[in-house]
N, C-alpha and C positions, 0 to 999 in steps of 0.2 A: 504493500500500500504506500509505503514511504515512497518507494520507486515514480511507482505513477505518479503520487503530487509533484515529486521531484520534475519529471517529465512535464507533467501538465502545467507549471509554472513555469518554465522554460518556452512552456511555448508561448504562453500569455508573452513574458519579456521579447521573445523572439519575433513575436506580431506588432508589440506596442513599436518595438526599434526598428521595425520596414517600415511604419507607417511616419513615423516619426524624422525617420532618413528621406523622406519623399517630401515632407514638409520642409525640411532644412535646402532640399535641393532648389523648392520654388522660392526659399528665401535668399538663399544663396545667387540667383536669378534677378530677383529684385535689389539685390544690392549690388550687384556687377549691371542695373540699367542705371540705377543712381549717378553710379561713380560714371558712365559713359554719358550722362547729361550732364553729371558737373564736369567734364573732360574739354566736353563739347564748347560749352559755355568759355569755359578757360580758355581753350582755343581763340575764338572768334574775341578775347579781351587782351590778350598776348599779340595779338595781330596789330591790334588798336592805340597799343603802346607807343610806338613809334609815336603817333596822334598826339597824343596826352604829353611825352616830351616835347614834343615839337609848340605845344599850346605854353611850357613851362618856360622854354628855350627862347620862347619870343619877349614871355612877360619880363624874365633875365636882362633881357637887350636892353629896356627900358630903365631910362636913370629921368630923376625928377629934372632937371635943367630942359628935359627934351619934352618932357610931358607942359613944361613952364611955357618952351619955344611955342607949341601949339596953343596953349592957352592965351599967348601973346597977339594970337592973332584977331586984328578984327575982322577983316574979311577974309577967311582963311582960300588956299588954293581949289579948287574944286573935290578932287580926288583926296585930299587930307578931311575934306566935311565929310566924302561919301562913306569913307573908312567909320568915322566918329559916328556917324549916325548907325552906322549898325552896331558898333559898339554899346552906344546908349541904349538901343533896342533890347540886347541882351543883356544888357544890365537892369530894364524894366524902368529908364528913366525916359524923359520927351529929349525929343531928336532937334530941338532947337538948337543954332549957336550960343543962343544968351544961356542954355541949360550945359550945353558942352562945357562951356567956360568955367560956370559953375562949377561941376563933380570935380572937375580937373583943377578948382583952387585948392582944394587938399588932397593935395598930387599923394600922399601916404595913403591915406582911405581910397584914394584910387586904384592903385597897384595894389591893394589888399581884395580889395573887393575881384582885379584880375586873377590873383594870386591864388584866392581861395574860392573859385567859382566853381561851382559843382554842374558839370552838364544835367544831369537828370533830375534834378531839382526845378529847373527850367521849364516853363510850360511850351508844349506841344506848338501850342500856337505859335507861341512865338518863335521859336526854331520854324517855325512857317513863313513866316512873318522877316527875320532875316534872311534865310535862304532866298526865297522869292522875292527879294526887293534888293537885294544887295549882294551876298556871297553867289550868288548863283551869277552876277554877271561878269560881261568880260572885266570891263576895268577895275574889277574888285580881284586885284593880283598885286603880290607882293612886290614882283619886282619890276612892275610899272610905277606905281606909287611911291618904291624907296627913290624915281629920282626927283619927286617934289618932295618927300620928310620920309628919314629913315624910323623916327618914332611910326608914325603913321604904316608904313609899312609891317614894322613889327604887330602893330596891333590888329594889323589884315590878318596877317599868319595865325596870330591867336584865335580868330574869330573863324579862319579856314579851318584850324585844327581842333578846335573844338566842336565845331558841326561835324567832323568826321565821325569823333569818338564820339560826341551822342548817337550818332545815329548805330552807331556798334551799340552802347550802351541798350538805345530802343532796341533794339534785334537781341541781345542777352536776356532781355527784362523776362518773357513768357520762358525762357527756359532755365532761369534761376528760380522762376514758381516753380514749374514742373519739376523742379528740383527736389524743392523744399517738402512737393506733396509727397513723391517719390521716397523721399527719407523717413517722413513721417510716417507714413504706414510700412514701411520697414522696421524702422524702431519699434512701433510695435509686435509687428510679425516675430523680431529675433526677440522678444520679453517672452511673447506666448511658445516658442520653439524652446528657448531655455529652461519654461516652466516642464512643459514634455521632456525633455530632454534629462533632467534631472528625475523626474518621476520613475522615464525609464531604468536608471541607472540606479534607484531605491530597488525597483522591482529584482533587478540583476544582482545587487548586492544579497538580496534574500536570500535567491534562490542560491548565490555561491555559499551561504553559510549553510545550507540544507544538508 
């Protein structure tokens, strides 16, 4: 009689840990699509980098005497206004000269506010709103504009290089969620497999003292 239970608990253990191996394999599954969406994501923001330097690299070039020289100006060049105004645009302020002047007399809060700009924090719109009235056209180029003001031109490039990497950031956004949902019903999948998983190994432990 010992025998048989012997046996017959062996097999319970022996059924719980198929069943339980076939659970860990669909979770095993789920967390190798996680890591391949947060791969993916990685990918396509490593790409973007270059961007993101290139928007740092610009704001660098800028020293206050230069940011002064355009603030000096009262009728300024054509293509140094056209640059300012889209700057202003992303920064959510009016694209007048009398307001250009303004932001740019504390040339520090200015460069700060470049310095620390977050593209996705930015509304939609308005990344609509510069692309389509400014960065999108011809004269809105770096090294047509550095020969009226090389300040002016740097802040083309920032505002070129920044519309880049937003638009990388917009294209990450739906799959750092699918990310995050991806994880979260994994985390719990691998709580409830660990629960099994251990159970199994109560029952296993039994039957070796039998």
């Amino acid at each position: 009689m010992a025998l048989v239970k012997v046996n017959a608990d062996k097999e319970i253990a022996d059924a719980k840990e198929k069943v339980v191996s076939a659970e860990a394999e669909v979770v095993n599954k789920k967390a190798a699509e996680a890591k391949a969406i947060a791969d993916d994501a990685q990918a396509d923001l490593d790409a973007a980098e270059p961007e993101l330097k290139a928007a740092a690299k610009a704001v660098q070039q800028l020293d206050k005497n230069s940011i002064v020289e355009i603030k000096a100006l009262p009728k300024p060049p054509e293509g140094v206004e056209f640059v300012m105004q889209c700057v202003m645009v992303l920064l959510g302020k009016k694209t007048t000269w009398a307001d250009v002047r303004n932001t740019l007399s504390d040339t520090t809060g200015f460069m700060n506010s470049l310095i620390d700009y977050k593209v996705e924090k930015t509304p939609e719109r308005i990344w609509k709103k510069a692309r389509d009235g400014w960065i999108s056209k011809p004269q809105f180029e770096p090294g047509a504009v550095r020969k009226i003001s090389v300040a002016a031109s740097a802040l083309c490039t920032w505002a070129i290089a920044s519309s880049k990497y937003q638009a990388v950031t917009k294209r990450v956004a739906p799959k750092k969620a699918k990310h995050a949902e991806v994880t979260a019903v994994l985390k719990e999948a691998q709580a409830e497999l660990q629960i099994k998983l251990d159970e199994v190994q109560k029952v296993k432990d039994a039957v070796a003292k039998l």
